[in-house]
MARRO-390929 format. One record per residue: y, x, z of N, C-alpha, C in turn; residue in three letters. Coordinates in pm, 1 decimal. Atoms other than C-alpha are relative to their C-alpha. Layout:
# residues N
<node n_v="Y" n_u="X" n_w="Z" ca_v="Y" ca_u="X" ca_w="Z" c_v="Y" c_u="X" c_w="Z" resn="Ala"/>
...
***
This chain:
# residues 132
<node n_v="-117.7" n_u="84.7" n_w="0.0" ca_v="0.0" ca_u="0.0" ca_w="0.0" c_v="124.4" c_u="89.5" c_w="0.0" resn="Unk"/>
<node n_v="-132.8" n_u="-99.2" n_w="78.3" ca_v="341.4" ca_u="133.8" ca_w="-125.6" c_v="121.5" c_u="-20.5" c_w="134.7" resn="Unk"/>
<node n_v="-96.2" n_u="29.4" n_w="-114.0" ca_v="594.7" ca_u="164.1" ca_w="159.2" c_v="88.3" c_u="-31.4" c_w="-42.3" resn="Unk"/>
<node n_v="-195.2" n_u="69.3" n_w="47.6" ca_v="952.6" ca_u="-34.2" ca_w="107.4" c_v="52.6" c_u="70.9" c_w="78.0" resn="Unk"/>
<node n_v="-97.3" n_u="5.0" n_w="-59.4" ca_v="1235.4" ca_u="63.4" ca_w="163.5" c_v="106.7" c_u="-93.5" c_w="42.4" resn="Unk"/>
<node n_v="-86.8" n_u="109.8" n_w="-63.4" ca_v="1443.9" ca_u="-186.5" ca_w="385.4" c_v="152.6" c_u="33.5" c_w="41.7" resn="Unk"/>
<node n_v="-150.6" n_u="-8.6" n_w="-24.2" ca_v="1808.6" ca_u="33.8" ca_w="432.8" c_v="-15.9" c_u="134.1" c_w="-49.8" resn="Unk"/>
<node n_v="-41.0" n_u="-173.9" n_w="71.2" ca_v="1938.7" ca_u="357.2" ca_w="279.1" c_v="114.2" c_u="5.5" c_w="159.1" resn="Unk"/>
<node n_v="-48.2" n_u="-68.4" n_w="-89.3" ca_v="2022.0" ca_u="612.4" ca_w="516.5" c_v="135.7" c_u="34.3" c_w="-45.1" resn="Unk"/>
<node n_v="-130.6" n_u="-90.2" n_w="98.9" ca_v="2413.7" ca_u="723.6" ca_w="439.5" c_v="-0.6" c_u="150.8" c_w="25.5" resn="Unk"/>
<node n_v="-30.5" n_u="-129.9" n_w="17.9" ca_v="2454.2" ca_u="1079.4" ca_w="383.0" c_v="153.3" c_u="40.1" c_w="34.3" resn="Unk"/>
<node n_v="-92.1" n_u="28.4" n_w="-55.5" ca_v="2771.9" ca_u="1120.0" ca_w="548.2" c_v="96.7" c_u="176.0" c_w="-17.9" resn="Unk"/>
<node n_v="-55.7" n_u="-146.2" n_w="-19.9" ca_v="2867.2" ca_u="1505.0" ca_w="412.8" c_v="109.0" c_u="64.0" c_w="-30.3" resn="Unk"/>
<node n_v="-57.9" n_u="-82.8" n_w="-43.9" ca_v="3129.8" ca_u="1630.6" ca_w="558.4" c_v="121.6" c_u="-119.2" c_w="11.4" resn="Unk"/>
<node n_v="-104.5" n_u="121.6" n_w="13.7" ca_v="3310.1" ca_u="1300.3" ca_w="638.5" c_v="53.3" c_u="-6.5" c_w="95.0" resn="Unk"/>
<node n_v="-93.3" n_u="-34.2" n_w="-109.7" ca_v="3521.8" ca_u="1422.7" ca_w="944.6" c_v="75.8" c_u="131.3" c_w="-54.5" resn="Unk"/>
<node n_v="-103.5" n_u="-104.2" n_w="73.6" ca_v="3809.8" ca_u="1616.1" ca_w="726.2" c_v="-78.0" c_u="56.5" c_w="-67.8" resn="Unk"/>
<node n_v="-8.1" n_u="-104.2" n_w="123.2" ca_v="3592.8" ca_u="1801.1" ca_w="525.3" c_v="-101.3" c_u="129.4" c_w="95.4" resn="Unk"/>
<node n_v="66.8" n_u="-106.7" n_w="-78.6" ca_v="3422.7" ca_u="1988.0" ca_w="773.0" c_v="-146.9" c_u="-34.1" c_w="-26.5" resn="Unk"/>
<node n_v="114.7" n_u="21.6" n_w="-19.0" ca_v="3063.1" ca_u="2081.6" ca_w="770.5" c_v="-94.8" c_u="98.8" c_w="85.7" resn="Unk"/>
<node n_v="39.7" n_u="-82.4" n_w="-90.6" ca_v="2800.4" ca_u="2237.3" ca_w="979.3" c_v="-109.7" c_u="25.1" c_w="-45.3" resn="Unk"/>
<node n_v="150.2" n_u="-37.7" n_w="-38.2" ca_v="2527.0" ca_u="2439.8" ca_w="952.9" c_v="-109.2" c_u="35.7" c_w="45.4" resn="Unk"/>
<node n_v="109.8" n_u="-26.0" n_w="-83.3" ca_v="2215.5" ca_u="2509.4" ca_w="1172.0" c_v="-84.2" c_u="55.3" c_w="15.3" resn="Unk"/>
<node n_v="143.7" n_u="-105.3" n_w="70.5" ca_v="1985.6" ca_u="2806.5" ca_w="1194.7" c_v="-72.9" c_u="-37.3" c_w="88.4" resn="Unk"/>
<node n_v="120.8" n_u="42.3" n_w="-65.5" ca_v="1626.4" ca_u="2693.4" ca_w="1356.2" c_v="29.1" c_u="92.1" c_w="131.3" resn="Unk"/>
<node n_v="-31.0" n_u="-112.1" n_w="-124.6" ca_v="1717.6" ca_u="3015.9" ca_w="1602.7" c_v="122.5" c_u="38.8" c_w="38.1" resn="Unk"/>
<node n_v="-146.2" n_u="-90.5" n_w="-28.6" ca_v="1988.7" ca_u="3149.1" ca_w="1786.5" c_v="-17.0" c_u="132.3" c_w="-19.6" resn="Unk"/>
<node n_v="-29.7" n_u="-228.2" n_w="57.3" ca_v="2076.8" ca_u="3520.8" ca_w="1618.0" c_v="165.4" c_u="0.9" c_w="-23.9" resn="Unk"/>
<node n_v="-122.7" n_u="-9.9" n_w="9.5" ca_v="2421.7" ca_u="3579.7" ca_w="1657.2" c_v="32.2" c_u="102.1" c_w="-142.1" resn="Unk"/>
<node n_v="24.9" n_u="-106.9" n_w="58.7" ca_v="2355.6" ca_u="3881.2" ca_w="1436.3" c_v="-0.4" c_u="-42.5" c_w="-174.5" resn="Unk"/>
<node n_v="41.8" n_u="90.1" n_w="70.2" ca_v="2240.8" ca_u="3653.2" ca_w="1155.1" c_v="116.3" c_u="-120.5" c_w="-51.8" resn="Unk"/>
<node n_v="-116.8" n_u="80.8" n_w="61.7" ca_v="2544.3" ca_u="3393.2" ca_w="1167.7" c_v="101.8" c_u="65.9" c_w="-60.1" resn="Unk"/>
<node n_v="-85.2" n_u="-119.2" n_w="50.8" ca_v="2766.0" ca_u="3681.9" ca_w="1149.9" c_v="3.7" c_u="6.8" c_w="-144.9" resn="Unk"/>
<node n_v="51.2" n_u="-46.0" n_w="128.8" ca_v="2596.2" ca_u="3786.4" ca_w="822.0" c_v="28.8" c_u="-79.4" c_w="-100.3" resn="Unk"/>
<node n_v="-19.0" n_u="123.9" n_w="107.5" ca_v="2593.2" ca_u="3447.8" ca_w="669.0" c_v="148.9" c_u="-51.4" c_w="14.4" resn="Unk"/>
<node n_v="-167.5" n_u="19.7" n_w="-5.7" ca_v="2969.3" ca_u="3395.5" ca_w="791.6" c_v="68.5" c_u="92.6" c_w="-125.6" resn="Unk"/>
<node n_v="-74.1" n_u="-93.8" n_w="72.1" ca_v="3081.1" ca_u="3723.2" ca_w="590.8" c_v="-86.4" c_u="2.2" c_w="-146.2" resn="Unk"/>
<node n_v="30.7" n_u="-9.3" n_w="122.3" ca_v="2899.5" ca_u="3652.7" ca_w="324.1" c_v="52.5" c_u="-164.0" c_w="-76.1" resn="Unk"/>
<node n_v="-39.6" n_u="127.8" n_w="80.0" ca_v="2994.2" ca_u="3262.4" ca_w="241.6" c_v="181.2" c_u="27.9" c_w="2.1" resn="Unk"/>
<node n_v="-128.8" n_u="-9.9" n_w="61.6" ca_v="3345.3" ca_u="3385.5" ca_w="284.6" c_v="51.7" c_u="118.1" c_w="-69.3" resn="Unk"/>
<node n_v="-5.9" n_u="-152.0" n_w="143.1" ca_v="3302.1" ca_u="3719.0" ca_w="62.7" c_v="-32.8" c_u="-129.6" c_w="-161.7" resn="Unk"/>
<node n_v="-11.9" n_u="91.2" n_w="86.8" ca_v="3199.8" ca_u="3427.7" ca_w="-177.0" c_v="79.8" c_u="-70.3" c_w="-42.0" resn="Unk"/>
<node n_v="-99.6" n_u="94.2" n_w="47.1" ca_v="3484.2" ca_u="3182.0" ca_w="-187.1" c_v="132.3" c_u="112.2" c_w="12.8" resn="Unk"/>
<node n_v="-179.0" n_u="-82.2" n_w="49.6" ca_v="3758.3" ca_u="3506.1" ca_w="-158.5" c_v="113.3" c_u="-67.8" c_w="139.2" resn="Unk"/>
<node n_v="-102.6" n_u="87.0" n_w="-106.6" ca_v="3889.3" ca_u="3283.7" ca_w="195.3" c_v="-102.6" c_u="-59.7" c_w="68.4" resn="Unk"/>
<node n_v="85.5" n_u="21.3" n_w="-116.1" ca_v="3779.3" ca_u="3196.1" ca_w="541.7" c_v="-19.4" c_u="-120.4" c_w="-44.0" resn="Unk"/>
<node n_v="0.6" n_u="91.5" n_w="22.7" ca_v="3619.3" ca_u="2895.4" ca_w="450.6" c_v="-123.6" c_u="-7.9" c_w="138.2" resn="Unk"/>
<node n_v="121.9" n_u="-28.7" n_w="-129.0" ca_v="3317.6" ca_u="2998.5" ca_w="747.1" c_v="21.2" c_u="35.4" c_w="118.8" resn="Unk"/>
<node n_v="38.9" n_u="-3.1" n_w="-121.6" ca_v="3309.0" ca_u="2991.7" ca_w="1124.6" c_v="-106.4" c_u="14.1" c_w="50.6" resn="Unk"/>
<node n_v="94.9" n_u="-18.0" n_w="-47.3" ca_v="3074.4" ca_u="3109.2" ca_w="1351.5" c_v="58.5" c_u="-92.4" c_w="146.4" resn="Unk"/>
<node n_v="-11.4" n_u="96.2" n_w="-131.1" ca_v="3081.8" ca_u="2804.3" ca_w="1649.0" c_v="-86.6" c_u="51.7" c_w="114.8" resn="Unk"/>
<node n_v="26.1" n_u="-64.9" n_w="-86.4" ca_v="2810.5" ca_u="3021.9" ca_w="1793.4" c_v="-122.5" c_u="82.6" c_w="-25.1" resn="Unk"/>
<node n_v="122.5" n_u="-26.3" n_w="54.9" ca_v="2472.8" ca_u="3182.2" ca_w="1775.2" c_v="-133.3" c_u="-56.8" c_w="-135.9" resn="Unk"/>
<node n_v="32.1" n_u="68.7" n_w="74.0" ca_v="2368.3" ca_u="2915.9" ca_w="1569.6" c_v="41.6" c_u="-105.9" c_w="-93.3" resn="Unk"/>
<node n_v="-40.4" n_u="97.9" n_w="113.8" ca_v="2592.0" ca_u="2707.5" ca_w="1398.5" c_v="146.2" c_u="27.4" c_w="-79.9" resn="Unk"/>
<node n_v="-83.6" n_u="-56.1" n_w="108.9" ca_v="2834.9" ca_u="2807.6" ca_w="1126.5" c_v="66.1" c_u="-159.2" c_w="-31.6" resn="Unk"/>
<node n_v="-112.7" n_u="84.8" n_w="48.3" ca_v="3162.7" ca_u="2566.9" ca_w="1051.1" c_v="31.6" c_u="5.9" c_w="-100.1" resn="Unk"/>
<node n_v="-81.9" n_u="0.3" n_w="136.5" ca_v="3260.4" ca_u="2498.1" ca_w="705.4" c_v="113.6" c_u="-95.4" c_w="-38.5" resn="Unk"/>
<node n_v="-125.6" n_u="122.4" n_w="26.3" ca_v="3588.2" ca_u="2367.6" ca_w="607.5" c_v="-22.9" c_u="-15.5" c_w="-185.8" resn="Unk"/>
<node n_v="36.8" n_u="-3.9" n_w="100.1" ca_v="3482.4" ca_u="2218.3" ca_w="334.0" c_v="120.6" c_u="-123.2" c_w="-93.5" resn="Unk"/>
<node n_v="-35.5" n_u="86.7" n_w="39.8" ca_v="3652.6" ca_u="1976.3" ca_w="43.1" c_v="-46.8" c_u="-117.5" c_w="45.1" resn="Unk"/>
<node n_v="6.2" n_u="121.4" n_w="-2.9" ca_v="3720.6" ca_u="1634.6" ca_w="70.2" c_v="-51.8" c_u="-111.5" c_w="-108.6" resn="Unk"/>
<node n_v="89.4" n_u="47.1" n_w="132.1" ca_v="3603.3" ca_u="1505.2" ca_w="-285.7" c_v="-85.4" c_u="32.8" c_w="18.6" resn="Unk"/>
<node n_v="205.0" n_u="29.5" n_w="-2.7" ca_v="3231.1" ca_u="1386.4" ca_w="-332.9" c_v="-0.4" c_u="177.5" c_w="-72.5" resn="Unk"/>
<node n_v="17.3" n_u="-110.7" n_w="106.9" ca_v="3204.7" ca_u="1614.5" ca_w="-659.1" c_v="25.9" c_u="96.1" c_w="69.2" resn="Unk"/>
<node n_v="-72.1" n_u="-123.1" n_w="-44.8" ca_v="3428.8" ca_u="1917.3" ca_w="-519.8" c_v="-158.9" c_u="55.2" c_w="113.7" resn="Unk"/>
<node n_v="65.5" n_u="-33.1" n_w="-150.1" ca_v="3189.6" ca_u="1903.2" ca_w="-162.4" c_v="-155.9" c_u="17.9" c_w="-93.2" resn="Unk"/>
<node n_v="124.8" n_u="-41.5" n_w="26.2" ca_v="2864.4" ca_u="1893.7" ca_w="-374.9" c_v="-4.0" c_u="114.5" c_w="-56.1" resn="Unk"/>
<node n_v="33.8" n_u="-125.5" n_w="90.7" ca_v="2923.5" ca_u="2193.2" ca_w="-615.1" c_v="72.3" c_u="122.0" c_w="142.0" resn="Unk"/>
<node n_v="-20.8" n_u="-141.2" n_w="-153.4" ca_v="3081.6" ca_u="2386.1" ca_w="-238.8" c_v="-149.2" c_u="18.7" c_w="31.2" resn="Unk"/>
<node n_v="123.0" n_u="-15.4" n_w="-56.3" ca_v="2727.5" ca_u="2286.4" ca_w="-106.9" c_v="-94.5" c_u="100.4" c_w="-119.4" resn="Unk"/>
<node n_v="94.8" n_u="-77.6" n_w="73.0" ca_v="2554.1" ca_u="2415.3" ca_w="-415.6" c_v="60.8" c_u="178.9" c_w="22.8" resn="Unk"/>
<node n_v="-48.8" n_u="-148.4" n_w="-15.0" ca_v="2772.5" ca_u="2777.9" ca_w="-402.0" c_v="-90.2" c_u="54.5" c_w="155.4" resn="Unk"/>
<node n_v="40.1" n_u="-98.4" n_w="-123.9" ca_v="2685.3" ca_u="2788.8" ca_w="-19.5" c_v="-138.7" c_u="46.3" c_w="11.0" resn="Unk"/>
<node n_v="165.1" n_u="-5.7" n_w="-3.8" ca_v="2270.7" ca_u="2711.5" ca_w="-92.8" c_v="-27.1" c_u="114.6" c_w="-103.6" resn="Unk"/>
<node n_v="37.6" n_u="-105.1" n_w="101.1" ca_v="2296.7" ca_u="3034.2" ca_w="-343.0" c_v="67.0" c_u="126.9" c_w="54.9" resn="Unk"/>
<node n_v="12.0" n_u="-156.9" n_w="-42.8" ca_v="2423.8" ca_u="3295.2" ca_w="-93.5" c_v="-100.0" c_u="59.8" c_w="75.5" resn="Unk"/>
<node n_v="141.9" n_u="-60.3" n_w="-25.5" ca_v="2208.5" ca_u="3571.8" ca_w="-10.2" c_v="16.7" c_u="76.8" c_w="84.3" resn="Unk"/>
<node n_v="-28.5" n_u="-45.3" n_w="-110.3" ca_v="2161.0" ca_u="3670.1" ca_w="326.8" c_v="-116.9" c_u="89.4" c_w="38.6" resn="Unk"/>
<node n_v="111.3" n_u="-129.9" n_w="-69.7" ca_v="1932.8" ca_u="3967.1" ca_w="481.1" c_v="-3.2" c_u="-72.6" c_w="147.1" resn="Unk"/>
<node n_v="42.9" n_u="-13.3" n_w="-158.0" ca_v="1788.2" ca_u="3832.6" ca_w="867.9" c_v="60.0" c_u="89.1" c_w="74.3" resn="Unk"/>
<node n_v="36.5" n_u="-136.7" n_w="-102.2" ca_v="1872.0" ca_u="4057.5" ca_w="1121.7" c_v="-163.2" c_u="28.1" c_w="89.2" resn="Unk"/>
<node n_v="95.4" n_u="-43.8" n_w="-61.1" ca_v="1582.0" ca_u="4228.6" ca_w="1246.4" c_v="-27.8" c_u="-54.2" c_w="127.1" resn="Unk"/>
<node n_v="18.0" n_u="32.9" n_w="-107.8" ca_v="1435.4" ca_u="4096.0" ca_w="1595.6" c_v="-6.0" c_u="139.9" c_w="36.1" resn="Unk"/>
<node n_v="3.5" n_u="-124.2" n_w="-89.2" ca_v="1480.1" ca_u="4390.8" ca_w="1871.9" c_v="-172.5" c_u="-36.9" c_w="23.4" resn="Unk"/>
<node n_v="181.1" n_u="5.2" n_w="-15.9" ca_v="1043.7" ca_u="4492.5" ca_w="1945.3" c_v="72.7" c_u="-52.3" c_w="164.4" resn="Unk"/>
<node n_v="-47.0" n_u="46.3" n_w="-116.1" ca_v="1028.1" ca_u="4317.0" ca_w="2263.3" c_v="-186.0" c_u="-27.7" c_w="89.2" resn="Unk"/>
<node n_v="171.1" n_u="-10.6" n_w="-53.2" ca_v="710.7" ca_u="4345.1" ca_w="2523.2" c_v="90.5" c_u="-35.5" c_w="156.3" resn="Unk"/>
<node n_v="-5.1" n_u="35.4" n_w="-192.0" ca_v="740.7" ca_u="4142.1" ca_w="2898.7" c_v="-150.4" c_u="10.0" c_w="44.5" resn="Unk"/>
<node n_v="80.5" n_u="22.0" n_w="-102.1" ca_v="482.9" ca_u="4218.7" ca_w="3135.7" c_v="-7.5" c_u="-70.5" c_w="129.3" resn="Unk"/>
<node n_v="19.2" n_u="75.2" n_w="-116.8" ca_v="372.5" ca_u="4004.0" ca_w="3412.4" c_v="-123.3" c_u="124.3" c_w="84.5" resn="Unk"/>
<node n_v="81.1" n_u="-67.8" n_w="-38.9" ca_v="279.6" ca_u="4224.5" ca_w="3703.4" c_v="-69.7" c_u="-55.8" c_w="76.0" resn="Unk"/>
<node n_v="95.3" n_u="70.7" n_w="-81.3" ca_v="142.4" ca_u="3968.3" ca_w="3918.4" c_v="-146.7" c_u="-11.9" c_w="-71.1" resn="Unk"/>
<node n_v="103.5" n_u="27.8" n_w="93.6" ca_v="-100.3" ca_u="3837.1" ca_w="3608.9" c_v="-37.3" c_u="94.6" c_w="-72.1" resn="Unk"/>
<node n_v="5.5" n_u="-171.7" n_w="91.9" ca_v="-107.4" ca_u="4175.7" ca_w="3421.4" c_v="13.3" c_u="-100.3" c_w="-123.9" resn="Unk"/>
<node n_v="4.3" n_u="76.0" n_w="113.8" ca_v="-9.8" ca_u="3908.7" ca_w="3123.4" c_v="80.7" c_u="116.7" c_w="-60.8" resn="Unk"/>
<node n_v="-35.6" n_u="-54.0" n_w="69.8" ca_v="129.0" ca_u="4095.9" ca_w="2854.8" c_v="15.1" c_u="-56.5" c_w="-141.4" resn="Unk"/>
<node n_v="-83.1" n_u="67.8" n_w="143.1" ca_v="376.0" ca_u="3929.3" ca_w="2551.8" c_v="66.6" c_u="86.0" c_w="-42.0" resn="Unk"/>
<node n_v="-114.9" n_u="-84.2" n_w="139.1" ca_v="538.6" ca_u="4084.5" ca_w="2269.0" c_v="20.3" c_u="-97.8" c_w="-144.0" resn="Unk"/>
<node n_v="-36.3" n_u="71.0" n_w="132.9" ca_v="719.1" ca_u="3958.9" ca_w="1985.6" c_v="-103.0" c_u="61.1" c_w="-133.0" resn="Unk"/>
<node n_v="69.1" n_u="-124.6" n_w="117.5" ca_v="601.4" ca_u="4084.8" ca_w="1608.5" c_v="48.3" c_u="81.2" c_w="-52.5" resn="Unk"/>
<node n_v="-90.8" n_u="-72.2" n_w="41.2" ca_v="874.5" ca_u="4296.0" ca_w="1567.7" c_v="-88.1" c_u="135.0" c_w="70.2" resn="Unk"/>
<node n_v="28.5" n_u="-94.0" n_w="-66.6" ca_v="656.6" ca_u="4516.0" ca_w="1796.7" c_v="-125.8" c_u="52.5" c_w="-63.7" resn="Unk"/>
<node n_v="81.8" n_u="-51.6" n_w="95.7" ca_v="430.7" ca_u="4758.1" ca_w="1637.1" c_v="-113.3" c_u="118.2" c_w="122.5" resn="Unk"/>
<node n_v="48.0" n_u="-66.8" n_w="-100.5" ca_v="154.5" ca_u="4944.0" ca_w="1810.5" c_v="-48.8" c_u="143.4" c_w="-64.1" resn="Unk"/>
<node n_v="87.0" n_u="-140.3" n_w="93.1" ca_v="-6.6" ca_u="5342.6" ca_w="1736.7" c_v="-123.7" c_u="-0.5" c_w="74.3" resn="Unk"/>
<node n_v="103.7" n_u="-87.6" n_w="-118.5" ca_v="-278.1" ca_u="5542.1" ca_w="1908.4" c_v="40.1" c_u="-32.1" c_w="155.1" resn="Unk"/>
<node n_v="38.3" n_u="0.2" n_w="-177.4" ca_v="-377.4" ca_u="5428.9" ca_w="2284.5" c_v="-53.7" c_u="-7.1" c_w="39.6" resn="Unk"/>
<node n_v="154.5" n_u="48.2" n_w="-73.2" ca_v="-566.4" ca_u="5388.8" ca_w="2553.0" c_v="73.6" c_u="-51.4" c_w="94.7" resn="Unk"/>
<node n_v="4.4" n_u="49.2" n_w="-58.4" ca_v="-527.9" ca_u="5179.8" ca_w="2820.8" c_v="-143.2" c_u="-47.9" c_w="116.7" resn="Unk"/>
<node n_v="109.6" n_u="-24.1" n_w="-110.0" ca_v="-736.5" ca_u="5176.6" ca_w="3183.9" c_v="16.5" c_u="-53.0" c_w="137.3" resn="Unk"/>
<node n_v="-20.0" n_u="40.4" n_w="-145.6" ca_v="-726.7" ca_u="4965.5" ca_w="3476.9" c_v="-159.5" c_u="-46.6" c_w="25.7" resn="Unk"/>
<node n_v="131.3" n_u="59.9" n_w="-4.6" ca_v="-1054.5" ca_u="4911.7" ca_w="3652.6" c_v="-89.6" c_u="13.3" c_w="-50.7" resn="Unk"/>
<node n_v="115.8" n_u="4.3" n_w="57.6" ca_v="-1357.6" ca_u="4839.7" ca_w="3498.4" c_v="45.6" c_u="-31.3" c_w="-181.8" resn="Unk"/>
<node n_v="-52.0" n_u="111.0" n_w="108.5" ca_v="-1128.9" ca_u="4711.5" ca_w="3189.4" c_v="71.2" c_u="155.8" c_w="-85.9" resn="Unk"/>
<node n_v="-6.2" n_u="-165.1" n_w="63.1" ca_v="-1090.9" ca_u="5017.6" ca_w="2897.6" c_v="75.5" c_u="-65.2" c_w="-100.2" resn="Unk"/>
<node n_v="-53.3" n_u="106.6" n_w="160.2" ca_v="-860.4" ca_u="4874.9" ca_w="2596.3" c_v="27.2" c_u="134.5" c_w="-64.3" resn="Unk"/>
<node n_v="-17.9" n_u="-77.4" n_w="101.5" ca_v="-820.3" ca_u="5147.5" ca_w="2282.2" c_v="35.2" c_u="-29.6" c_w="-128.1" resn="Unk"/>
<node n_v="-48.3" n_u="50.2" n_w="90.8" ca_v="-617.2" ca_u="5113.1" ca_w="2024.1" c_v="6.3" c_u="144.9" c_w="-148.0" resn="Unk"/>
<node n_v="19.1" n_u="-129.7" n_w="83.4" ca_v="-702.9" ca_u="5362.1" ca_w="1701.1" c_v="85.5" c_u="-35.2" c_w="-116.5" resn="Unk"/>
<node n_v="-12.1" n_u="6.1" n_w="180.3" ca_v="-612.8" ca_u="5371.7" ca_w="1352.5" c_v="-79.3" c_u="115.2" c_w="-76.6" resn="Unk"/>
<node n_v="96.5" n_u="-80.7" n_w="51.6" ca_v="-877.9" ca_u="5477.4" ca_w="1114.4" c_v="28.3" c_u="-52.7" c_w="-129.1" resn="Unk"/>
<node n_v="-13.6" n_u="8.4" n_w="123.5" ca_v="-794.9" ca_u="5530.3" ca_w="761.4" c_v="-108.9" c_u="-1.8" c_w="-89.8" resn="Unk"/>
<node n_v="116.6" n_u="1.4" n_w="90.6" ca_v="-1085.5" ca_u="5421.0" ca_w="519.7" c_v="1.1" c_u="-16.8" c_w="-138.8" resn="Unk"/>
<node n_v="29.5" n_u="29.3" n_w="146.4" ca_v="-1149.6" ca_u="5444.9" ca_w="131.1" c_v="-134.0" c_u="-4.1" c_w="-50.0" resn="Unk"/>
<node n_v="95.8" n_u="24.9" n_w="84.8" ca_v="-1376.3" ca_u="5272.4" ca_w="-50.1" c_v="17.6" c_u="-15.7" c_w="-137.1" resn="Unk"/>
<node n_v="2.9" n_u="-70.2" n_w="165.1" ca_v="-1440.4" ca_u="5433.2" ca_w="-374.2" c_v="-123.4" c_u="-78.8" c_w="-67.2" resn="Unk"/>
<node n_v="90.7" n_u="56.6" n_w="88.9" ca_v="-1654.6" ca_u="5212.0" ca_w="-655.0" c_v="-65.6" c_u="123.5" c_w="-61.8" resn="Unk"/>
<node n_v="66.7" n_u="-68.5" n_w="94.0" ca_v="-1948.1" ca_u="5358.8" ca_w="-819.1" c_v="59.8" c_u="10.4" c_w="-188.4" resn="Unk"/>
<node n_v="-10.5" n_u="9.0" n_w="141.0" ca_v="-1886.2" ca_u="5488.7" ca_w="-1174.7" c_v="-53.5" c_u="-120.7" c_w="-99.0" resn="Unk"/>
<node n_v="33.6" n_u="109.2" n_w="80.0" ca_v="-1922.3" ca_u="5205.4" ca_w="-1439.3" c_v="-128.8" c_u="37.4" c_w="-71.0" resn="Unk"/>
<node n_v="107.7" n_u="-23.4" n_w="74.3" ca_v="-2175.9" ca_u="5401.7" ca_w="-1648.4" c_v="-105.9" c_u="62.8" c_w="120.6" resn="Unk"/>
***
């Protein structure tokens, strides 16, 4: 069975002066920054605010048309992440041990107790037999 639609949602963008906002899933201050100096290296004028770790202000046009082809310019700049800092909390009560994936491990060993953890790296090539 085909679902109806019973009301259209309004799309309402940027219908308080002209302003609009955008929202990164994370707070990276590092990151708004980036995308601040780059949507206004694009338009040549502060048209971008950083409101805070996560949400970027655009003073955007007031015309439909005008505000859709701003939105299309802003969905075509190109931004680099900032890197996450490697990050490792230990719990010494639980001996729990979290790390982000920014965190990279080498050669170790590790030894409490009866409990031995070793961490190697072993470089292997597997070479195919000749065809003939």
């Amino acid at each position: 069975m085909a679902p109806w639609l019973k009301g259209e949602v309004p799309l309402n963008l940027g219908g308080n002066g002209g302003t609009l906002e955008l929202q990164l899933n994370d707070s990276d201050f590092g990151t708004v920054q980036r995308m601040v100096t780059a949507i206004n290296n694009e338009f040549g004028q502060s048209v971008a605010y950083a409101r805070n770790g996560r949400v970027i202000a655009l003073d955007g046009p007031i015309d439909d048309n005008a505000r859709v082809n701003f939105m299309a310019r802003i969905e075509n700049v190109q931004v680099t992440p900032t890197e996450a800092a490697a990050r490792v909390v230990l719990n010494s009560r639980t001996g729990s041990v979290v790390m982000n994936s920014a965190v990279t491990l080498r050669e170790a060993a590790v030894a409490h107790g009866s409990l031995s953890i070793m961490i190697d790296t072993q470089f292997g090539v597997s070479q195919p037999n000749p065809l003939w």
